[in-house]
Residue frames relative to the residue before (quaternion, step in Angstrom):
aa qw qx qy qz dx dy dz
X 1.0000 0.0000 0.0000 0.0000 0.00 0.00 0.00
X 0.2808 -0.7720 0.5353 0.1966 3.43 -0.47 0.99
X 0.6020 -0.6491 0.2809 0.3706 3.66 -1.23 0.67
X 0.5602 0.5081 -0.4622 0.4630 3.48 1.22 -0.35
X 0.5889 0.5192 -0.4443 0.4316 4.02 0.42 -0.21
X 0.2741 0.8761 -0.1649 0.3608 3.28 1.35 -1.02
X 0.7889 0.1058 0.2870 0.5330 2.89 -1.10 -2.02
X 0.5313 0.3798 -0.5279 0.5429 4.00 0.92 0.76
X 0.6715 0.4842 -0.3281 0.4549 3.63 0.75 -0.81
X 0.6926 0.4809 -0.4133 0.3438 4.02 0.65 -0.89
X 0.5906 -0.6300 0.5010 -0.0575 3.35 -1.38 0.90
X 0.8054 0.1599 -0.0078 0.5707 3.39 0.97 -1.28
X 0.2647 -0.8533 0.3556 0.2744 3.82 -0.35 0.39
X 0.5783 -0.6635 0.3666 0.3016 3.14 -0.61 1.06
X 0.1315 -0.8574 0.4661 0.1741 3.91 -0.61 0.75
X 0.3517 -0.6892 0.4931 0.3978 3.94 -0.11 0.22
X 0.3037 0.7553 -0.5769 0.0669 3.67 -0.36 1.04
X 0.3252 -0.6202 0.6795 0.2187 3.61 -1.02 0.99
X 0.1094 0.7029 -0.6769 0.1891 3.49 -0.92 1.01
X 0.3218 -0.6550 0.6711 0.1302 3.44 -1.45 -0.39
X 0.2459 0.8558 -0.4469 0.0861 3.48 -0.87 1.28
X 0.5507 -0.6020 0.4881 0.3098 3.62 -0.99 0.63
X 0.0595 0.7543 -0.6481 -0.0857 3.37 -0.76 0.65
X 0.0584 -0.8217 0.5669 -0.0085 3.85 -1.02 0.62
X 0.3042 -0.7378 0.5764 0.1758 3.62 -0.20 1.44
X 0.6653 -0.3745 0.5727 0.2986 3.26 -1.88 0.61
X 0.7016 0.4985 -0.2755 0.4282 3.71 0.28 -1.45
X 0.6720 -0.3449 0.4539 0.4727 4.08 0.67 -0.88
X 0.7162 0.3020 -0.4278 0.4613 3.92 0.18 -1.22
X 0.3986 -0.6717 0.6244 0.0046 2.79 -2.29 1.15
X 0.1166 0.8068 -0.5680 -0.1134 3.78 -0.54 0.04
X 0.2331 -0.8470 0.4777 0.0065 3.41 -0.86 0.77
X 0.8352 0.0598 -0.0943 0.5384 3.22 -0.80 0.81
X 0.1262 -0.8383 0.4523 -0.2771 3.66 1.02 1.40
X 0.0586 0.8509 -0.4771 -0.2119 3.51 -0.43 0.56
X 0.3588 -0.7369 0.5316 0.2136 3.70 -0.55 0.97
X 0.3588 -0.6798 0.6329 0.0927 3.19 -1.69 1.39
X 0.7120 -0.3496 -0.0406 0.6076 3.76 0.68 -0.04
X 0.0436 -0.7545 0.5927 0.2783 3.30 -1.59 -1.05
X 0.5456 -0.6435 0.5319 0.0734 3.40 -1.88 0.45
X 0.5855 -0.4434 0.3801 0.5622 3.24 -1.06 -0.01
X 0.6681 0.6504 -0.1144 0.3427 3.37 0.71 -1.21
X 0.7005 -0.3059 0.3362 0.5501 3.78 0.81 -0.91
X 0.5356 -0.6569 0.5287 0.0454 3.03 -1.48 1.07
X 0.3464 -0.7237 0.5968 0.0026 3.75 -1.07 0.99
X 0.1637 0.8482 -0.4939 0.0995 3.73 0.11 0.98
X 0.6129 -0.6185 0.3979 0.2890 3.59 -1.19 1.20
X 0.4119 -0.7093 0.3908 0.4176 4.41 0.03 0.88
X 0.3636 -0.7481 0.5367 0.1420 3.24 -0.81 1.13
X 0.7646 -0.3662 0.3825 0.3674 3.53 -1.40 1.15
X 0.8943 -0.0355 -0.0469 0.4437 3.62 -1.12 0.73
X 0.0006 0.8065 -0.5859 0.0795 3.77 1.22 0.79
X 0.2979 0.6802 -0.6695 -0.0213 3.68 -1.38 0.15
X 0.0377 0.7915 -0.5399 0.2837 3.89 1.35 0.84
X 0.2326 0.6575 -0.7002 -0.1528 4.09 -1.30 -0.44
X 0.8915 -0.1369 0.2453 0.3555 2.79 -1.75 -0.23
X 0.9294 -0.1883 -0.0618 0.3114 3.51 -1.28 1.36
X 0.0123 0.8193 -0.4660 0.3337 2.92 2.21 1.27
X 0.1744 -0.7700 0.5723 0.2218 3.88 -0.50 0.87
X 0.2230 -0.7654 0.6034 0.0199 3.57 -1.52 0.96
X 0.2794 -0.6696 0.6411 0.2501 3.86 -1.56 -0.29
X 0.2098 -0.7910 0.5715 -0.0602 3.37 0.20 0.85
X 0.0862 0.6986 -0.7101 -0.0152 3.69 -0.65 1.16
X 0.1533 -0.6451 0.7210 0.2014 3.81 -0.90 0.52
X 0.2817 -0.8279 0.4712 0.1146 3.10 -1.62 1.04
X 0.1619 0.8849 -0.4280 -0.0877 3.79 0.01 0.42
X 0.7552 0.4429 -0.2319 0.4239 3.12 -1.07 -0.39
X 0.5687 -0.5298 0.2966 0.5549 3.91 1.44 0.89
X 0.5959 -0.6158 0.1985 0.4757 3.55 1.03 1.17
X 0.3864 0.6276 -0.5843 0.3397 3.98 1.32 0.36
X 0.7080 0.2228 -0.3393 0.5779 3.82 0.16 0.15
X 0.0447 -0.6072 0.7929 0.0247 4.06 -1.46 0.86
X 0.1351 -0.5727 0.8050 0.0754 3.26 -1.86 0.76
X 0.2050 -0.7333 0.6479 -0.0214 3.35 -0.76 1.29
X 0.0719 0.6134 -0.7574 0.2117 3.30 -1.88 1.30
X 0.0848 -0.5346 0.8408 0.0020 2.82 -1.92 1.12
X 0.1705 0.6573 -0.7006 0.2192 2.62 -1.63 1.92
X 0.3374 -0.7474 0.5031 0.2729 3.17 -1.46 0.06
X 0.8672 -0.2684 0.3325 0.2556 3.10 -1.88 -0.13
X 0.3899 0.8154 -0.4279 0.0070 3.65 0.19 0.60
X 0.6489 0.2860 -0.3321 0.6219 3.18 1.50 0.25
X 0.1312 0.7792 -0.6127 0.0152 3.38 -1.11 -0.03
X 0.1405 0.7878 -0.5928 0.0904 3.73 -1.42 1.01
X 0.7158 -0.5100 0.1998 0.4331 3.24 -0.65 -0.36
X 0.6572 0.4005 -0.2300 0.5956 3.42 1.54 0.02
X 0.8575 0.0628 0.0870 0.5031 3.59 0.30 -0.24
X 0.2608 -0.7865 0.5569 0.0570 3.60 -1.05 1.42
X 0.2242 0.9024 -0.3580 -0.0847 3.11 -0.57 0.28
X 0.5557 -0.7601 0.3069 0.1388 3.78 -0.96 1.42
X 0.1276 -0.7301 0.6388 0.2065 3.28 -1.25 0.39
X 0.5633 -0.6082 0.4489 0.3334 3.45 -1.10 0.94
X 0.0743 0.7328 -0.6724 -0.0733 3.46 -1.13 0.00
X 0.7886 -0.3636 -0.1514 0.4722 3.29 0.90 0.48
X 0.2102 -0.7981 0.5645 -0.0157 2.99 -1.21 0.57
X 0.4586 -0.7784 0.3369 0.2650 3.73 -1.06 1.04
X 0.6339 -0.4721 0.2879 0.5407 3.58 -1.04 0.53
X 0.7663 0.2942 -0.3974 0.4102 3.94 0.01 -1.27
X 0.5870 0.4599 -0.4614 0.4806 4.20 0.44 -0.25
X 0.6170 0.4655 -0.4427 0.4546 4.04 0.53 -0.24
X 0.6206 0.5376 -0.3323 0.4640 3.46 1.07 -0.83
X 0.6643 0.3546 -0.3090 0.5810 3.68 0.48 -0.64
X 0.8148 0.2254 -0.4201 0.3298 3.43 0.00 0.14
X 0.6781 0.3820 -0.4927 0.3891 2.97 1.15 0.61
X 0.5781 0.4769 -0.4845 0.4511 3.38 0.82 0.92
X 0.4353 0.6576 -0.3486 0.5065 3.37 1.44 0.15
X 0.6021 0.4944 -0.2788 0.5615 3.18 0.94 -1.67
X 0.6701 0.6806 -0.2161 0.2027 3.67 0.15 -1.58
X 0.7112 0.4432 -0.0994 0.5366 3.10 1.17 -1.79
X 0.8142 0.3339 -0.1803 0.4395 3.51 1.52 -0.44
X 0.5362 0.5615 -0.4256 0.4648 3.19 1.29 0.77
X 0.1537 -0.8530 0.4381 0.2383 3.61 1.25 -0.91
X 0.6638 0.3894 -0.3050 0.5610 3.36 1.25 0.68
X 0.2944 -0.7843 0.5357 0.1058 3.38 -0.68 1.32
X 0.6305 0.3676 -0.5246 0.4384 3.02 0.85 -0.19
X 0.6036 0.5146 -0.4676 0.3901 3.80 -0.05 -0.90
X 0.5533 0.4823 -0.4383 0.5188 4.11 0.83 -0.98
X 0.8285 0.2972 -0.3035 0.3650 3.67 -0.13 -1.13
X 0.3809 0.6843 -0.3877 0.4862 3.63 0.97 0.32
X 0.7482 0.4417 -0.2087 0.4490 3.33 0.17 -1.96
X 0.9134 0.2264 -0.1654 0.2951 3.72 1.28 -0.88
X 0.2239 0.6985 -0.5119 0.4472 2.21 1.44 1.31
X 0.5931 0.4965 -0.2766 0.5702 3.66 0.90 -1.25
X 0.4527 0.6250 -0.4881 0.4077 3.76 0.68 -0.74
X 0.7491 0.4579 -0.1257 0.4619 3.26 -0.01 -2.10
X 0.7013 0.2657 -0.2252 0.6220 4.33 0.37 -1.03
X 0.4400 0.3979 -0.6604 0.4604 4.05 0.36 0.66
């Protein structure tokens, strides 16, 4: 699939956000302090962490830290991209007060309300 087919098919925009996150496999492995390359309404893009051994649609818990980790947006997701630089999740669910923050996260970093109230729309019909 070539990236312009891609980025015609995606739905949610991708935000640059340096952040820091916990990632915690169903199976037991743990990674910590994780650094994240962006995220979406939708799922999060994260830099491969040190002794990876994760695959494909491998389910996780995904805390995103902000605010010196005094705010967490929590998500369980899985594995839908993966390479040699960078892993990266799709939500599958996610709680009401951690959806709020990321959609005011998302919000404050898109600068278009309309494109935000779009994306959640598709959120809501995903």
């Amino acid at each position: 699939m070539s990236n312009t087919h891609s980025a015609e098919r995606r739905q949610f925009s991708r935000i640059p956000f340096p952040a820091t996150a916990h990632l915690k496999a169903y199976k037991g492995d743990l990674h910590l302090n994780c650094d994240v390359i962006d995220i979406s309404l939708k799922g999060i893009l994260i830099k491969l962490p040190n002794e990876w051994k994760g695959e494909m649609h491998e389910k996780y818990k995904i805390d995103l830290l902000l605010e010196n980790a005094e705010l967490v947006i929590n998500m369980y997701a899985s594995v839908a991209h993966l390479d040699k630089q960078a892993v990266g999740f799709l939500c599958e669910h996610i709680d009401l007060d951690s959806i709020s923050h990321l959609k005011r996260l998302v919000e404050l970093n898109l600068g278009d309300e309309a494109l935000l109230h779009r994306e959640l729309s598709a959120l809501i019909n995903s």
